[in-house]
Structure formats: C-alpha cells, structure tokens
CHARMM internal coordinates of N, CA and C (Angstrom, degrees):
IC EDIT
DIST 1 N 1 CA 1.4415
DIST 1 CA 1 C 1.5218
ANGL 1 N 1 CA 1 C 108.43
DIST 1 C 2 N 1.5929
ANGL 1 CA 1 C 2 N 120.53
DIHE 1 N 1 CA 1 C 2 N 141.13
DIST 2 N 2 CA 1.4757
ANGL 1 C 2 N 2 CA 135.04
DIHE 1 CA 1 C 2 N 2 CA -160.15
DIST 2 CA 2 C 1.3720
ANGL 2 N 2 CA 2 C 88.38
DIHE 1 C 2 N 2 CA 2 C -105.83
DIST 2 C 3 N 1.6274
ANGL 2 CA 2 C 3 N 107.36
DIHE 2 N 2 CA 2 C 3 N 142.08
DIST 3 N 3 CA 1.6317
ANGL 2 C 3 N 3 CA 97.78
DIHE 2 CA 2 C 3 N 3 CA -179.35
DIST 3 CA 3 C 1.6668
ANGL 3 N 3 CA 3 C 100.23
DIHE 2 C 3 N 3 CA 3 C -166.71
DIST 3 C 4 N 1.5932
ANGL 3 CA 3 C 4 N 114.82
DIHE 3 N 3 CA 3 C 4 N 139.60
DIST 4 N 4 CA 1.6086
ANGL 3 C 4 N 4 CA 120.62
DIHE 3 CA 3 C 4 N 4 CA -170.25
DIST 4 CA 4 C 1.3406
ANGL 4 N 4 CA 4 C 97.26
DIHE 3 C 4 N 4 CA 4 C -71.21
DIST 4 C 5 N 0.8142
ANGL 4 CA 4 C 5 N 168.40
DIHE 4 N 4 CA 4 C 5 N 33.25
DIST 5 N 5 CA 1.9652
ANGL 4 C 5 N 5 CA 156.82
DIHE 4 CA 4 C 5 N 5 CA -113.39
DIST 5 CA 5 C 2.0990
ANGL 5 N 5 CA 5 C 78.15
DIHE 4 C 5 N 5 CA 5 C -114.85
DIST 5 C 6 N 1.4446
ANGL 5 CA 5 C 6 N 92.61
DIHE 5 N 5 CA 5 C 6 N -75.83
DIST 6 N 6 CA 1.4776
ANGL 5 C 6 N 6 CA 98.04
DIHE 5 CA 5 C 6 N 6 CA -165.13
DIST 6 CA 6 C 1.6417
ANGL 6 N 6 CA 6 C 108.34
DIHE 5 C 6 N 6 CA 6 C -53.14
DIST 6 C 7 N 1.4630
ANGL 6 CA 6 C 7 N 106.64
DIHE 6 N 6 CA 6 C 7 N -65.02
DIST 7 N 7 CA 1.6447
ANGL 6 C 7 N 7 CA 94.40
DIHE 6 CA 6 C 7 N 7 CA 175.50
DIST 7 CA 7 C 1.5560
ANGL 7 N 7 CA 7 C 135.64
DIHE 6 C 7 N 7 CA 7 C -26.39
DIST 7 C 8 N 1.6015
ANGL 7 CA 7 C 8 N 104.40
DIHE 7 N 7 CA 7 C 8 N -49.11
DIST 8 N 8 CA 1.4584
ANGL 7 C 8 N 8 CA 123.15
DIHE 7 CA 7 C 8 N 8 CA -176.11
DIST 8 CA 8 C 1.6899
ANGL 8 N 8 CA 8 C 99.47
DIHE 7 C 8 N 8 CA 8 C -68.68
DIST 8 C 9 N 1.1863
ANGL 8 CA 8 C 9 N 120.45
DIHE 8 N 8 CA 8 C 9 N -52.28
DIST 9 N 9 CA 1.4218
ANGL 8 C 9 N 9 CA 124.03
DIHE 8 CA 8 C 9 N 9 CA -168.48
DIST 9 CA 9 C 1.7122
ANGL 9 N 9 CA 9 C 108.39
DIHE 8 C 9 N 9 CA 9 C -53.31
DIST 9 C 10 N 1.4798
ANGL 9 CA 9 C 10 N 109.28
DIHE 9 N 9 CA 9 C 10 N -47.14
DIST 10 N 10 CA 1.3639
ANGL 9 C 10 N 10 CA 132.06
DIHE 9 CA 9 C 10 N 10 CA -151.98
DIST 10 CA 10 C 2.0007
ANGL 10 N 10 CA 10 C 90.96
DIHE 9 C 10 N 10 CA 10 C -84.78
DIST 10 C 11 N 1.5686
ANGL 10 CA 10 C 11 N 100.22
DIHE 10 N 10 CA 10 C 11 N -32.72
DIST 11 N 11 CA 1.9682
ANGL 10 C 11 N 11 CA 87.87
DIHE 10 CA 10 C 11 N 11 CA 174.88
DIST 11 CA 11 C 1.2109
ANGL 11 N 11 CA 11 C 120.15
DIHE 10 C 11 N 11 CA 11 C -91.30
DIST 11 C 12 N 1.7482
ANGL 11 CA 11 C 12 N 120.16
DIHE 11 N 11 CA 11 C 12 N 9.77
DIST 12 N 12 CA 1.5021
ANGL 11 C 12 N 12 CA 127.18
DIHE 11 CA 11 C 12 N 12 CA 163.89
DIST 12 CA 12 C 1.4807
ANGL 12 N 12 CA 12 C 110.19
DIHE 11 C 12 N 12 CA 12 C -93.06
DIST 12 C 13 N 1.3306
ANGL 12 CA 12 C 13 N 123.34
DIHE 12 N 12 CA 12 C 13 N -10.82
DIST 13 N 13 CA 1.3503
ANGL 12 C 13 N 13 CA 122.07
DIHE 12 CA 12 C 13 N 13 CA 176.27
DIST 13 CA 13 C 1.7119
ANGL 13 N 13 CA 13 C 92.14
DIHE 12 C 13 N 13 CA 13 C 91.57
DIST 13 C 14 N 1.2495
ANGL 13 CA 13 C 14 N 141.41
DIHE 13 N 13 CA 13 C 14 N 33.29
DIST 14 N 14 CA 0.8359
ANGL 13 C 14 N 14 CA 127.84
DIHE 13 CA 13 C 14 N 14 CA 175.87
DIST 14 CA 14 C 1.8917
ANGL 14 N 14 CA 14 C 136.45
DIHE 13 C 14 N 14 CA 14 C -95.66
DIST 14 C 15 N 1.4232
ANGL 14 CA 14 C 15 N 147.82
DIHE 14 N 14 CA 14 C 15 N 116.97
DIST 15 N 15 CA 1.2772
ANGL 14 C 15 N 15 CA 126.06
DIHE 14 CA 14 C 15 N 15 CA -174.67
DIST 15 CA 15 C 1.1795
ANGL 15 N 15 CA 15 C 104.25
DIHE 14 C 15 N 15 CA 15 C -77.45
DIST 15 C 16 N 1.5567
ANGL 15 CA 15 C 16 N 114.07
DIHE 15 N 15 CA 15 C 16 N 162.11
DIST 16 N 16 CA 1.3062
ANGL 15 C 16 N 16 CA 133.06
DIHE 15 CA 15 C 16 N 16 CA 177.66
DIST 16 CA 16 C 1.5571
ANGL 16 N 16 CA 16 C 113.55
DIHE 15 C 16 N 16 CA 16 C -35.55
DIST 16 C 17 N 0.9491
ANGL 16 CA 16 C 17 N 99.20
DIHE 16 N 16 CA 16 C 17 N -59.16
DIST 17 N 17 CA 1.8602
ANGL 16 C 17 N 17 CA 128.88
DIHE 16 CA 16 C 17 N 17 CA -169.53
DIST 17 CA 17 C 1.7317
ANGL 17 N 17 CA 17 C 100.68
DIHE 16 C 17 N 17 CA 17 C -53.90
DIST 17 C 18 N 1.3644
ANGL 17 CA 17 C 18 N 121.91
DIHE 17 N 17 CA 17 C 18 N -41.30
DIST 18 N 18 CA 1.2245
ANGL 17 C 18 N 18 CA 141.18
DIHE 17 CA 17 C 18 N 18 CA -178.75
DIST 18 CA 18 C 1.0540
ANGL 18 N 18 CA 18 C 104.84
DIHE 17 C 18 N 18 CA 18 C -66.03
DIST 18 C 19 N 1.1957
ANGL 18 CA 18 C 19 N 120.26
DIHE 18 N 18 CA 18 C 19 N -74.51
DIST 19 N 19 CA 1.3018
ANGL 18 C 19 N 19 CA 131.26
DIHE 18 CA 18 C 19 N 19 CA 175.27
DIST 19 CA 19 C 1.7720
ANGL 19 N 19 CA 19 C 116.60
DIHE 18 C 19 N 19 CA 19 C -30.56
DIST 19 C 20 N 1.5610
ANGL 19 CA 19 C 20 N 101.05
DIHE 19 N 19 CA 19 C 20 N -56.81
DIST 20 N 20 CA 0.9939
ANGL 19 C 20 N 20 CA 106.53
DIHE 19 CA 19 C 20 N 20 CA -170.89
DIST 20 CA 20 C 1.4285
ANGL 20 N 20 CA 20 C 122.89
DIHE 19 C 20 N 20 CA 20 C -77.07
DIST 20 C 21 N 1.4950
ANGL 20 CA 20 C 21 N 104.51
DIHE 20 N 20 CA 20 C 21 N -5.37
DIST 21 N 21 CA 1.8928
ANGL 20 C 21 N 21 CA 108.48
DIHE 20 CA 20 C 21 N 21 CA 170.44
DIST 21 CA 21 C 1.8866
ANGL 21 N 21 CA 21 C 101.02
DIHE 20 C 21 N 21 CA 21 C -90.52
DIST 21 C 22 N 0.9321
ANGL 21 CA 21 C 22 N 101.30
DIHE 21 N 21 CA 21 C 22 N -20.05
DIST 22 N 22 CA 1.8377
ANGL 21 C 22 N 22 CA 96.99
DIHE 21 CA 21 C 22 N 22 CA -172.10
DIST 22 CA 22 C 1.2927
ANGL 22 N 22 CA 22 C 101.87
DIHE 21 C 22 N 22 CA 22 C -76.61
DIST 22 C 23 N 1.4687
ANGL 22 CA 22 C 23 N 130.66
DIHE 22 N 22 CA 22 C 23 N -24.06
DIST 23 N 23 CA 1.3446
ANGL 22 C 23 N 23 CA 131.72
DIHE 22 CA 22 C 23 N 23 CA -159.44
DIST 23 CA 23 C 1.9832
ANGL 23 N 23 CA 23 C 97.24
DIHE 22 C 23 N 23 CA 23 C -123.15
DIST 23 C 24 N 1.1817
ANGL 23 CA 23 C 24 N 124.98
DIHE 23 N 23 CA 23 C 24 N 23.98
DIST 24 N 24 CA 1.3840
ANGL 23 C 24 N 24 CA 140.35
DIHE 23 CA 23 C 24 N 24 CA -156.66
DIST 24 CA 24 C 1.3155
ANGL 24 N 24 CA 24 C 103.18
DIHE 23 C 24 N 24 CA 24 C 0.47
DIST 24 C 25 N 1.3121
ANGL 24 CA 24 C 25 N 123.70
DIHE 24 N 24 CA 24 C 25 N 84.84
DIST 25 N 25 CA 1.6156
ANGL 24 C 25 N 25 CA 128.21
DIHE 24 CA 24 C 25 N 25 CA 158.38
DIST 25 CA 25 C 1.6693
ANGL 25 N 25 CA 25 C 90.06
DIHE 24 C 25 N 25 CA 25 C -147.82
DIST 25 C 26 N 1.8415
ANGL 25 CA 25 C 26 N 86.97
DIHE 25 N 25 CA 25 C 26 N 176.49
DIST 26 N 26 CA 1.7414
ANGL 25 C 26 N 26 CA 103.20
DIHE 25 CA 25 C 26 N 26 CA -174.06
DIST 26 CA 26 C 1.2288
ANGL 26 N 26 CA 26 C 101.61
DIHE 25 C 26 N 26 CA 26 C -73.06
DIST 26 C 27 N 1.6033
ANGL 26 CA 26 C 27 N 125.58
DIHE 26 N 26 CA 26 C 27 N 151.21
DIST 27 N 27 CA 1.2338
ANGL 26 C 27 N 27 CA 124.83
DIHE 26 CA 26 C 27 N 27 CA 147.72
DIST 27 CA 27 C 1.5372
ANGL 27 N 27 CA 27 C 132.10
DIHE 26 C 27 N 27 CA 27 C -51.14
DIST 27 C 28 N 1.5469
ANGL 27 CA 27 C 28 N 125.75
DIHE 27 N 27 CA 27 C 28 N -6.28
DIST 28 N 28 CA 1.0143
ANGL 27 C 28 N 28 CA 133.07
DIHE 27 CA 27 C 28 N 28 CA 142.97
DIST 28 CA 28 C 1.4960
ANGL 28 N 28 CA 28 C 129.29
DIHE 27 C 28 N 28 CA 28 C -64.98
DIST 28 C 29 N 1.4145
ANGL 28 CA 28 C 29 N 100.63
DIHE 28 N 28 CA 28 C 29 N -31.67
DIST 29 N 29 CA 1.7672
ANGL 28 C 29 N 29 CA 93.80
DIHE 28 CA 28 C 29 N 29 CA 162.72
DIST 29 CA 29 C 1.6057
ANGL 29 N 29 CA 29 C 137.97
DIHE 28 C 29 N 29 CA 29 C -81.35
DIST 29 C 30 N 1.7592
ANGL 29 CA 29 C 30 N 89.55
DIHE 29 N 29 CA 29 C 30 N -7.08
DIST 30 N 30 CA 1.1835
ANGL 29 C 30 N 30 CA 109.89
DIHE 29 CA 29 C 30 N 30 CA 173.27
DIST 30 CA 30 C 1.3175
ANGL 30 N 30 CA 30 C 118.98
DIHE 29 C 30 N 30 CA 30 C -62.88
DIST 30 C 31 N 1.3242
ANGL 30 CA 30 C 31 N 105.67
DIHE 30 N 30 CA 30 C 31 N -53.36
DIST 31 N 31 CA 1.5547
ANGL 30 C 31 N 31 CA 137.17
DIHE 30 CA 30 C 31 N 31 CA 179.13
DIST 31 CA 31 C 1.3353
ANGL 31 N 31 CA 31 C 99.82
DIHE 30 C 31 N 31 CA 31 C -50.03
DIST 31 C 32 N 1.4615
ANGL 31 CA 31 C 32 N 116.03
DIHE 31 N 31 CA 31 C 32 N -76.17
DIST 32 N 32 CA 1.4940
ANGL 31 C 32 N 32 CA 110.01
DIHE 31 CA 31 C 32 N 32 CA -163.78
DIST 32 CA 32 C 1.4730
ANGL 32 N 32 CA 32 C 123.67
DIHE 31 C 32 N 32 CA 32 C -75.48
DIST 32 C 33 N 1.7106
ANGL 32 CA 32 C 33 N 117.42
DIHE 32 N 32 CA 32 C 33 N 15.45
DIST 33 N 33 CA 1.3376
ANGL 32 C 33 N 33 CA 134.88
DIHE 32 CA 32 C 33 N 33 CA 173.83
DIST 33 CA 33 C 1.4836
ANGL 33 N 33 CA 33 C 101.07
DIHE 32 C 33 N 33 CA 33 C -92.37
DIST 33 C 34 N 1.5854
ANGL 33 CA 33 C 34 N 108.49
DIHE 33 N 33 CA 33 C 34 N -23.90
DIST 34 N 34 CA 1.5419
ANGL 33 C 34 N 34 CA 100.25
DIHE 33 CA 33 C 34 N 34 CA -179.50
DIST 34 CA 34 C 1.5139
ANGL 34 N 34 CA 34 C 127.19
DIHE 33 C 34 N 34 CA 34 C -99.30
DIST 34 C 35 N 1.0521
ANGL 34 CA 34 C 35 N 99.57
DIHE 34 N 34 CA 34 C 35 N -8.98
DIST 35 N 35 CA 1.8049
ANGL 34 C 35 N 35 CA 129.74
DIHE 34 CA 34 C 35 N 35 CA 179.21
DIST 35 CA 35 C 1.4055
ANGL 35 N 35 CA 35 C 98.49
DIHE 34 C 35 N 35 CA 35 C -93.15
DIST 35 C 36 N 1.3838
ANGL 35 CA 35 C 36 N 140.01
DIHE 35 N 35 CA 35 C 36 N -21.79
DIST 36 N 36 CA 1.3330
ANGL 35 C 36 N 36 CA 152.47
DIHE 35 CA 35 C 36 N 36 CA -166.27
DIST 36 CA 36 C 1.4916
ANGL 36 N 36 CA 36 C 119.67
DIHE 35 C 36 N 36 CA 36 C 61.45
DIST 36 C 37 N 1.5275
ANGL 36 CA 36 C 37 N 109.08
DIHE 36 N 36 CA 36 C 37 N 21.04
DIST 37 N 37 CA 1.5670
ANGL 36 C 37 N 37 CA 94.15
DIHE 36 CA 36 C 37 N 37 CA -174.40
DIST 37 CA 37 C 1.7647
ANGL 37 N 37 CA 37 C 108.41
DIHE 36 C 37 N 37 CA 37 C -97.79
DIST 37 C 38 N 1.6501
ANGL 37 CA 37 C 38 N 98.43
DIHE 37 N 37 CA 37 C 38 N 49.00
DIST 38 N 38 CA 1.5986
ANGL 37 C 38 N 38 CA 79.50
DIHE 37 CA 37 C 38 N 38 CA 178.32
DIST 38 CA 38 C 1.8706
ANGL 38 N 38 CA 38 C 75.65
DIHE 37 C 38 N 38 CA 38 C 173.09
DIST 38 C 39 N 1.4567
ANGL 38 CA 38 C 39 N 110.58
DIHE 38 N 38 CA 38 C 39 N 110.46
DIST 39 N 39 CA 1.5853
ANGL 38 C 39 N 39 CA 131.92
DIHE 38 CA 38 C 39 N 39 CA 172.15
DIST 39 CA 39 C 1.7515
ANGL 39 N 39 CA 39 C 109.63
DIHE 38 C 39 N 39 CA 39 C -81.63
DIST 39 C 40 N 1.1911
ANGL 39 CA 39 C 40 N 103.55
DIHE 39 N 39 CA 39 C 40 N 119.86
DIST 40 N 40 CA 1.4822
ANGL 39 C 40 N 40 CA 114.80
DIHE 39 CA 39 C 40 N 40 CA -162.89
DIST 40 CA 40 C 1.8012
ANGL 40 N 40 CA 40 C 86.06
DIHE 39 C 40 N 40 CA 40 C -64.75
DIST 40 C 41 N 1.4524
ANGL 40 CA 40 C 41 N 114.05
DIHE 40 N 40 CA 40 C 41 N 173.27
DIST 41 N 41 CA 1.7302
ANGL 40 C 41 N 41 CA 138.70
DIHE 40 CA 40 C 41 N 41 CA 174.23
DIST 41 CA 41 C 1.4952
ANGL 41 N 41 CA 41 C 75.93
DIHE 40 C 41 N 41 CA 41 C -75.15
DIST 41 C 42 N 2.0554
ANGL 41 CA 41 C 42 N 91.07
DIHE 41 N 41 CA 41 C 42 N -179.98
DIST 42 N 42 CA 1.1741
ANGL 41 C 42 N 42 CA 102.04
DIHE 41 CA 41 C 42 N 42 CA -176.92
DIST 42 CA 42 C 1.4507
ANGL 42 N 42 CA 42 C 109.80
DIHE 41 C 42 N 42 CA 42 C -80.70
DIST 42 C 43 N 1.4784
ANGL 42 CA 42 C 43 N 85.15
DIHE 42 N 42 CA 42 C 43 N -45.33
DIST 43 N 43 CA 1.9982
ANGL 42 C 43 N 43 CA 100.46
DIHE 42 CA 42 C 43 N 43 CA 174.04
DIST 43 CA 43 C 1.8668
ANGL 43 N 43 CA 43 C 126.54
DIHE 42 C 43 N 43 CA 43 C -50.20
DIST 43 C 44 N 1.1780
ANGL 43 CA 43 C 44 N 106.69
DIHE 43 N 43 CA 43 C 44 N -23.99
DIST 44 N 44 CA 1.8216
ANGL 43 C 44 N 44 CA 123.99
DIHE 43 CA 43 C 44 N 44 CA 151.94
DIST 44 CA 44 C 1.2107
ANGL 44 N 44 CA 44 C 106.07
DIHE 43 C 44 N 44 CA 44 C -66.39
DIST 44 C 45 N 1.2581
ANGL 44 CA 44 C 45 N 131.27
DIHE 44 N 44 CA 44 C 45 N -44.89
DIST 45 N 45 CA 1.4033
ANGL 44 C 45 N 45 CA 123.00
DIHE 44 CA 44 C 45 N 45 CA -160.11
DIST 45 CA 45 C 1.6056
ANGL 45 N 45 CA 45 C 114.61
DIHE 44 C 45 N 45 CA 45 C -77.56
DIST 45 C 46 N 1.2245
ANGL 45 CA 45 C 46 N 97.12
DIHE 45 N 45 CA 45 C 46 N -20.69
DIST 46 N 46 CA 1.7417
ANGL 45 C 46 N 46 CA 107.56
DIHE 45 CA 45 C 46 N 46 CA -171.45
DIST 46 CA 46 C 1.6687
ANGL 46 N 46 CA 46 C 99.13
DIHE 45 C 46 N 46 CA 46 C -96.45
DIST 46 C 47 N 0.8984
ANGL 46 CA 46 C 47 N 130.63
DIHE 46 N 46 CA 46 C 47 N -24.76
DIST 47 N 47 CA 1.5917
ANGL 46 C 47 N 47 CA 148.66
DIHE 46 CA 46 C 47 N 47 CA 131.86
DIST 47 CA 47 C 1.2746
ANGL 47 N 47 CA 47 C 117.54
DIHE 46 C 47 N 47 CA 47 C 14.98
DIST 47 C 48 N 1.9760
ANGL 47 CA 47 C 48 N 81.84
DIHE 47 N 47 CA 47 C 48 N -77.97
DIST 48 N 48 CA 1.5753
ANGL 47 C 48 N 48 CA 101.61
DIHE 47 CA 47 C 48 N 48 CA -151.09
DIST 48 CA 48 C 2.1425
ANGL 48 N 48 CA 48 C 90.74
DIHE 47 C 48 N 48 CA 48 C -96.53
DIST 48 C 49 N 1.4531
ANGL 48 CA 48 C 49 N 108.70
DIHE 48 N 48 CA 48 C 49 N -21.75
DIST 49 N 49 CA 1.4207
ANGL 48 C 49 N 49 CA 103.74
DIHE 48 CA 48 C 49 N 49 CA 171.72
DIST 49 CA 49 C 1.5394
ANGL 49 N 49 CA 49 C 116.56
DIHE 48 C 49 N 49 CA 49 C -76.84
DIST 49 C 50 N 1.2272
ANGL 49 CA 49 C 50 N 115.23
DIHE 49 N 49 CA 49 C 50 N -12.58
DIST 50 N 50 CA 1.4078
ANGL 49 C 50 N 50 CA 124.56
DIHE 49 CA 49 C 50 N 50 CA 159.74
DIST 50 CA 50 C 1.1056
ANGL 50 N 50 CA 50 C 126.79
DIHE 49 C 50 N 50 CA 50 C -50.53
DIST 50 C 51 N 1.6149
ANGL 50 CA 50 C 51 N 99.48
DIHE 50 N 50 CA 50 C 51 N -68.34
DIST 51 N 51 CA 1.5409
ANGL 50 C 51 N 51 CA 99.21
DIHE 50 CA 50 C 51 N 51 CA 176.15
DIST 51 CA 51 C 1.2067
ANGL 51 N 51 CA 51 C 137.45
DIHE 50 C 51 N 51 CA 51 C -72.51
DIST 51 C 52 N 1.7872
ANGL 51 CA 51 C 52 N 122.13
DIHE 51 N 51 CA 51 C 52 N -8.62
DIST 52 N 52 CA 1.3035
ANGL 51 C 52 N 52 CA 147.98
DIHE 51 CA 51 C 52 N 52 CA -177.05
DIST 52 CA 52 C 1.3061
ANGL 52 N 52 CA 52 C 91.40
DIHE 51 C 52 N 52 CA 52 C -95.48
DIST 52 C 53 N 1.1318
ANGL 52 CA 52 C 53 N 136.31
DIHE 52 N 52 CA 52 C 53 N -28.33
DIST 53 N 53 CA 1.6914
ANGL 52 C 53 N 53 CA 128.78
DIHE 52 CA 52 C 53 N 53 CA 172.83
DIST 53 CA 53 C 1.9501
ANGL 53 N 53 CA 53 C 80.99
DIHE 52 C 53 N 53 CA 53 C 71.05
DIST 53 C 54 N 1.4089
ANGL 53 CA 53 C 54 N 107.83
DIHE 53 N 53 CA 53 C 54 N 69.60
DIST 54 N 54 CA 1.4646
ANGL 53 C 54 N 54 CA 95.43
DIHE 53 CA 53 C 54 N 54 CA 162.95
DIST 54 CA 54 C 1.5111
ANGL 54 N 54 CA 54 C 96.26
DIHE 53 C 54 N 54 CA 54 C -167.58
DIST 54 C 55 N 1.5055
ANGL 54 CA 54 C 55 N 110.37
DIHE 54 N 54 CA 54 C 55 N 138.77
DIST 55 N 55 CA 1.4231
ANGL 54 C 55 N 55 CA 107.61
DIHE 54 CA 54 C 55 N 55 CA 167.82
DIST 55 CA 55 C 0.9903
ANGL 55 N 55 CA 55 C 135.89
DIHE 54 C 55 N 55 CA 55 C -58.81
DIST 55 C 56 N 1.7713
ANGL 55 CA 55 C 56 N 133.33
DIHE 55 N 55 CA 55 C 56 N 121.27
DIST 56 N 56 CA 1.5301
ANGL 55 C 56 N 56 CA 130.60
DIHE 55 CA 55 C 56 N 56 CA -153.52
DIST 56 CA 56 C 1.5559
ANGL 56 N 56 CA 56 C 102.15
DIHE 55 C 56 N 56 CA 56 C -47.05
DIST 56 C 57 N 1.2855
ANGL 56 CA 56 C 57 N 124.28
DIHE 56 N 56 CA 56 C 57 N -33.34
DIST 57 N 57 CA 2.0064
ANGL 56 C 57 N 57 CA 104.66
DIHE 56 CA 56 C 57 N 57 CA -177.69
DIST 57 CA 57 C 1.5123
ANGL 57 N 57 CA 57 C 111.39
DIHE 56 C 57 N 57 CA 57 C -53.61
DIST 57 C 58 N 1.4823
ANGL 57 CA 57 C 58 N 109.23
DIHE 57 N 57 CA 57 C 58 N -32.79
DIST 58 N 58 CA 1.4878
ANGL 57 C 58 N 58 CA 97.57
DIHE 57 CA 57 C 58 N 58 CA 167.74
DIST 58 CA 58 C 0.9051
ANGL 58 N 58 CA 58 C 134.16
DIHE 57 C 58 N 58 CA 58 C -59.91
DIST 58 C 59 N 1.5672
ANGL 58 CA 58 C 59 N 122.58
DIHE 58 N 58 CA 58 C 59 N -41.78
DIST 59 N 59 CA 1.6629
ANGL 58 C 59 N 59 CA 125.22
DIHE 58 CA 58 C 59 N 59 CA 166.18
DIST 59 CA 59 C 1.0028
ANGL 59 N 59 CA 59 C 108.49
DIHE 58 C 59 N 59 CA 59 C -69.86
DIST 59 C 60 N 1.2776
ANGL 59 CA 59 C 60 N 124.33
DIHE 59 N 59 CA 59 C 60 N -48.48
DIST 60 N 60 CA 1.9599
ANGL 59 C 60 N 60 CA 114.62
DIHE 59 CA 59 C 60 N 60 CA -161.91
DIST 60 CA 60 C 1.4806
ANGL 60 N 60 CA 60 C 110.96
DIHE 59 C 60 N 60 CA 60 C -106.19
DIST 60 C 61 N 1.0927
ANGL 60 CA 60 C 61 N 112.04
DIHE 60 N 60 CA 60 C 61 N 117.23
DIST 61 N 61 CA 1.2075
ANGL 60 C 61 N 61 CA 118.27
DIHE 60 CA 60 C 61 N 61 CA 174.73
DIST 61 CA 61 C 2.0743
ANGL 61 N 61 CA 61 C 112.71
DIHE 60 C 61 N 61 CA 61 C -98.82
DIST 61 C 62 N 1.4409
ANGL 61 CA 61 C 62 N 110.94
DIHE 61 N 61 CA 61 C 62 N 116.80
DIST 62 N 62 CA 1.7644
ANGL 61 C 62 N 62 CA 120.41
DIHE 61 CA 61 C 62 N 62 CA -163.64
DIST 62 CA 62 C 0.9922
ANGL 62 N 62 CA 62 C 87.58
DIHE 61 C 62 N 62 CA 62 C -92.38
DIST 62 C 63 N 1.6963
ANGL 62 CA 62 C 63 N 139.53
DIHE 62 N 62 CA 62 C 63 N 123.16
DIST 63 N 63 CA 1.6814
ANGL 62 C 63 N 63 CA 136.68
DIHE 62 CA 62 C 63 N 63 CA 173.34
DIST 63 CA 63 C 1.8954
ANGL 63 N 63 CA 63 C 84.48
DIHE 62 C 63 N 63 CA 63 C -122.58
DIST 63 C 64 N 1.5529
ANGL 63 CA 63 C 64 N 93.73
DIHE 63 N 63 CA 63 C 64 N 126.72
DIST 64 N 64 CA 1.5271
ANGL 63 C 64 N 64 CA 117.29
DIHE 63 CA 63 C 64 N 64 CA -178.76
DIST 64 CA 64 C 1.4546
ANGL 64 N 64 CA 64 C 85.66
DIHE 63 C 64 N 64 CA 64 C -77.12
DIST 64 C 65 N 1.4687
ANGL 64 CA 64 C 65 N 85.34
DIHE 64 N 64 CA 64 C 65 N 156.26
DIST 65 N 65 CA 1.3091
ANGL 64 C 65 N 65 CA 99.97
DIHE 64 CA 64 C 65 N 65 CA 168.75
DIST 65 CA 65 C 2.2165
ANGL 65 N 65 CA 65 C 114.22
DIHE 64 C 65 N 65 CA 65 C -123.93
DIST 65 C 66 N 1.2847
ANGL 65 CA 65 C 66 N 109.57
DIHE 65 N 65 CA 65 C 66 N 157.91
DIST 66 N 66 CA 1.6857
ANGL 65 C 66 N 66 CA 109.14
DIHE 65 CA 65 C 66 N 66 CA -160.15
DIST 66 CA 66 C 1.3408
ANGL 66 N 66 CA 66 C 103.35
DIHE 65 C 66 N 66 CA 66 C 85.05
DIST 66 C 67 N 1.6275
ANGL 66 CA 66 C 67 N 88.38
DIHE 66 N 66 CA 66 C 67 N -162.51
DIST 67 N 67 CA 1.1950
ANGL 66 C 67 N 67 CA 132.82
DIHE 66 CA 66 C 67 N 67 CA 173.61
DIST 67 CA 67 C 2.1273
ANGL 67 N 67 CA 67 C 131.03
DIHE 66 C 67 N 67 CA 67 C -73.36
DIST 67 C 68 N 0.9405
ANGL 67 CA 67 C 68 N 126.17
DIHE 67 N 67 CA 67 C 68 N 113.86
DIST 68 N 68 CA 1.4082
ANGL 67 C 68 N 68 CA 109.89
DIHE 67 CA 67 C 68 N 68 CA -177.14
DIST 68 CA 68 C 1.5922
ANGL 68 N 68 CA 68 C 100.03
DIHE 67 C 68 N 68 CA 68 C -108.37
END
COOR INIT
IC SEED 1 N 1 CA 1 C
IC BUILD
C-alpha cells in the first residue's frame, strides 16, 4: 500500500519521533509506514487521517493487485 505519511509529515515541519508521540506509536512504526513495509490497523489509520485533518483515501492509496 502507497501512502503520503512522509510527505505530509515532512510539509508540517515534523520529525519522525514527533510524529510518532502525537499519533502514540514507535518511531519505528512510523518509519516502516513510510517505506511501506508494514500497513497501519484500521484504528492507526484513522489516527494518522486525524491528525492530517484528511480523509484516509488521501493518505492511503490500496493498488489491487491482478486482474479485475
């Protein structure tokens, strides 16, 4: 899953670590939400659209995979 996490964070002036106490998770989960190797819960996800004041389709972008 494709997701603004870092962009959005990085145009509030924000560090990882920051980020990651406002939204109470590790700054390692921060990290690997932005690298994509690790898809936040649903309850994180509304979290992080909380605090961006943006509806999660804006941050998270779901790319199917195959054939539809």
């Amino acid at each position: 899953m494709k997701n603004r996490v870092e962009e959005l964070r990085k145009t509030r002036g924000l560090r990882q670590a920051a980020f990651a106490g406002a939204i109470r998770v590790s700054r390692q989960t921060v990290s690997s939400i932005e690298t994509g190797r690790y898809s936040p819960s649903l309850e994180l996800a509304f979290a992080i659209s909380d605090f961006f004041g943006l509806p999660i389709e804006e941050i998270f972008v779901y790319e199917r995979s195959g054939a539809q």
